[in-house]
N, C-alpha and C positions, 0 to 999 in steps of 0.2 A: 356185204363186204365192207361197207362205209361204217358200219356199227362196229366189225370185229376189228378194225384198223384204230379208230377213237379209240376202244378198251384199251387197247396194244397199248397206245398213246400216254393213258393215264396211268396205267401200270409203272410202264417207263418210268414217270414221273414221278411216282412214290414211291418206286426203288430207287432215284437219286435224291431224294429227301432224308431215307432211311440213311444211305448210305454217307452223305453229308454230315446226318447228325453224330453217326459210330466214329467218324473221321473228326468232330471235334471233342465227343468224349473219350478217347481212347489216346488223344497224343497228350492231354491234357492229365489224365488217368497215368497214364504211363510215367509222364515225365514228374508230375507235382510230389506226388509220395515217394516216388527215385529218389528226389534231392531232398526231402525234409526226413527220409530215413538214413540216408547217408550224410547229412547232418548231425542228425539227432547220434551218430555211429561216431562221431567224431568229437563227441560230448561226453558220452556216457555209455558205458562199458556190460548195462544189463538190457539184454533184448527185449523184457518183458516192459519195460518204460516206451520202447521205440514202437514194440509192437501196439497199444495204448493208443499215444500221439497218433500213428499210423490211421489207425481204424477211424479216429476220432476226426484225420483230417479227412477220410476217405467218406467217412458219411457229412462230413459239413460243403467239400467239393460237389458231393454230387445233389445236393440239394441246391447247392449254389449256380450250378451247371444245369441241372436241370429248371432250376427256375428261368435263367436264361433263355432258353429255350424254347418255355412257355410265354413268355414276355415278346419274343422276338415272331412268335407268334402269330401273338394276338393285337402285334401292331401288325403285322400283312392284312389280319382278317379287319381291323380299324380300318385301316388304308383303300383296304379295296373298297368297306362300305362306304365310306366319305367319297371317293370318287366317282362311288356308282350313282349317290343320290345328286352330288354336282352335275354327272352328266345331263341325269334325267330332269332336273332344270332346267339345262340349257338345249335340250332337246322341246321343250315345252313351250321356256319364252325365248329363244334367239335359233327356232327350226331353221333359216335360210343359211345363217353363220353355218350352222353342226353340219346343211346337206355341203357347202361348200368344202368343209373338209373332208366329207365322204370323196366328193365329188374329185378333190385333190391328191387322196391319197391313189385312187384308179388312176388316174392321169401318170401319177408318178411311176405306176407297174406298167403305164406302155398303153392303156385301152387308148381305143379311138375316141373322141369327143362324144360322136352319137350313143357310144355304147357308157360310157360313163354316166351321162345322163342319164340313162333307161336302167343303167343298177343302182344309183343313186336313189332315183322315184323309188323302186323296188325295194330298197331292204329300208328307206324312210315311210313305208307304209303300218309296217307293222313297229310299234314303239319300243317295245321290250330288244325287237332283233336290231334295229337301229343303236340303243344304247347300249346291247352286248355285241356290236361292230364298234363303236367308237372305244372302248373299252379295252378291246383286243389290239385293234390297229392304228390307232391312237395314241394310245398310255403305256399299251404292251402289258397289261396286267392278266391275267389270270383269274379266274374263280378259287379262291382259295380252298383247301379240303375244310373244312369247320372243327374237324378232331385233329389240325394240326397241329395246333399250339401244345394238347397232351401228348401226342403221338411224339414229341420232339421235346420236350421235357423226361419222357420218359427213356425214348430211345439213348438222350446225351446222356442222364443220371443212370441207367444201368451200366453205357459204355466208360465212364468215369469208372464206378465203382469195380468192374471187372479189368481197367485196367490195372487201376493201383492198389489190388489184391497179389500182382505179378510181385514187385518189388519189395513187398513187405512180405507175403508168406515165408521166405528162410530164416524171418525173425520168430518165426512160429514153433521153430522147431530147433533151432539151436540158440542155446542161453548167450552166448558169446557174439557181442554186438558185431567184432569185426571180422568174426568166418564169416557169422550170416553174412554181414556185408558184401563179401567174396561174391557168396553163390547169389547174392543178388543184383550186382554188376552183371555176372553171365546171364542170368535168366533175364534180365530187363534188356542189357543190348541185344541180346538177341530177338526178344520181342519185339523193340523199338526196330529194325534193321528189315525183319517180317513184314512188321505194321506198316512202316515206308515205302517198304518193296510194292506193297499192294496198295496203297495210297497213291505210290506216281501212278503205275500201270491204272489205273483207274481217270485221275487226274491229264493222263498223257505224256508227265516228266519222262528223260530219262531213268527208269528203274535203278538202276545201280547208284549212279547219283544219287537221287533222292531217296534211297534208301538211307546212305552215308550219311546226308545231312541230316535224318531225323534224327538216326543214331548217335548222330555226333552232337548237339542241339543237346539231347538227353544227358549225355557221358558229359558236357561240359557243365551244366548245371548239378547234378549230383557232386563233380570236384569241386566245382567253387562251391558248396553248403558244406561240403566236407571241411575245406578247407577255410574258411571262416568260423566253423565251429570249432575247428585247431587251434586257431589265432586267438579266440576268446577266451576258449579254455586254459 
């Protein structure tokens, strides 16, 4: 039962990794190629220019996004190993300091004196279980996955590029920079509106709300490139 409960646990857990990373490549997806084609729509009157720009920002984002990703990584997995080899130090040359905060942290949940003491000795017996206690209850850190840093580079750089495929496809297919633009206002808020709805509900916001804000976040950044590329022009 204690084994299929941990799985449960980690599963969990890298389904809200997955789902963190869709949630920063996708608003970011969504909204960047919005506003640099409805920019670019406001400049220049052939869709096969915008559609160009488009793809060209859409592959430089998500490499950019996905490096991110990998980076932010591979500082957790840095992080945890420097902490874990500091522990194992200070478990080595300063054992009475490390069992005291063992010792501190059970006091603090409530045990009794005697019994602190006797789980204290106990998980200070074995070395490895002592520095993966102080680790956990201590730092609050985690064992990192080791294929997170790809797994999350890959996940943000896919969700980037399928989102700002949404915005820019009606450039695909109709030559006239400012219909497409049209059908690519509806098609993006409404994604943007989708994508938020399921973003609070995930997150906990109100839904509706936070649907509104994403989509309006979106819709106001696409006006203002528009609308700057008017004033240039």
């Amino acid at each position: 039962m204690h084994d299929k409960d941990h799985h449960h646990e980690e599963e969990h857990l890298q389904s809200s990794d997955l789902l963190r990373d869709v949630v920063i490549g996708m608003s970011d997806g969504l909204t960047v190629p919005f506003a640099l084609a409805a920019g670019l729509t406001g400049a220049v009157s052939n869709s096969s220019i915008i559609v160009i720009a488009g793809i060209a920002e859409i592959v430089a984002g998500s490499i950019a996004m996905g490096l991110g990703g990998y980076l932010a990584g591979k500082t957790e997995q840095d992080h945890y190993s420097s902490e874990l080899k500091r522990e194992y130090a200070e478990v080595e040359n300063v054992p009475e300091k490390e069992k005291d905060e063992v010792r501190e942290f059970f006091e603090n949940i409530g045990l009794s004196e005697e019994i602190q003491i006797k789980a204290t000795e106990e998980i200070s017996k074995d070395k490895k279980q002592w520095v993966d206690f102080m680790m956990k209850f201590e730092l609050g850190l985690e064992v990192p996955d080791p294929k997170r840093a790809t797994k999350s580079a890959l996940n943000i750089g896919v969700s980037y590029a399928v989102g700002g495929i949404i915005p820019l496809s009606p450039y695909f297919f109709i030559a006239n920079s400012i219909e497409a633009l049209k059908f690519s206002v509806i098609a993006t808020l409404i994604c943007l509106f989708v994508f938020g709805y399921f973003k609070s509900k995930i997150t906990g916001v109100p839904v509706f709300s936070g649907a509104l804000k994403v989509m309006l976040i979106g819709a106001l950044a696409a006006a203002a490139a528009f609308g700057v590329a008017l004033l240039f022009k």
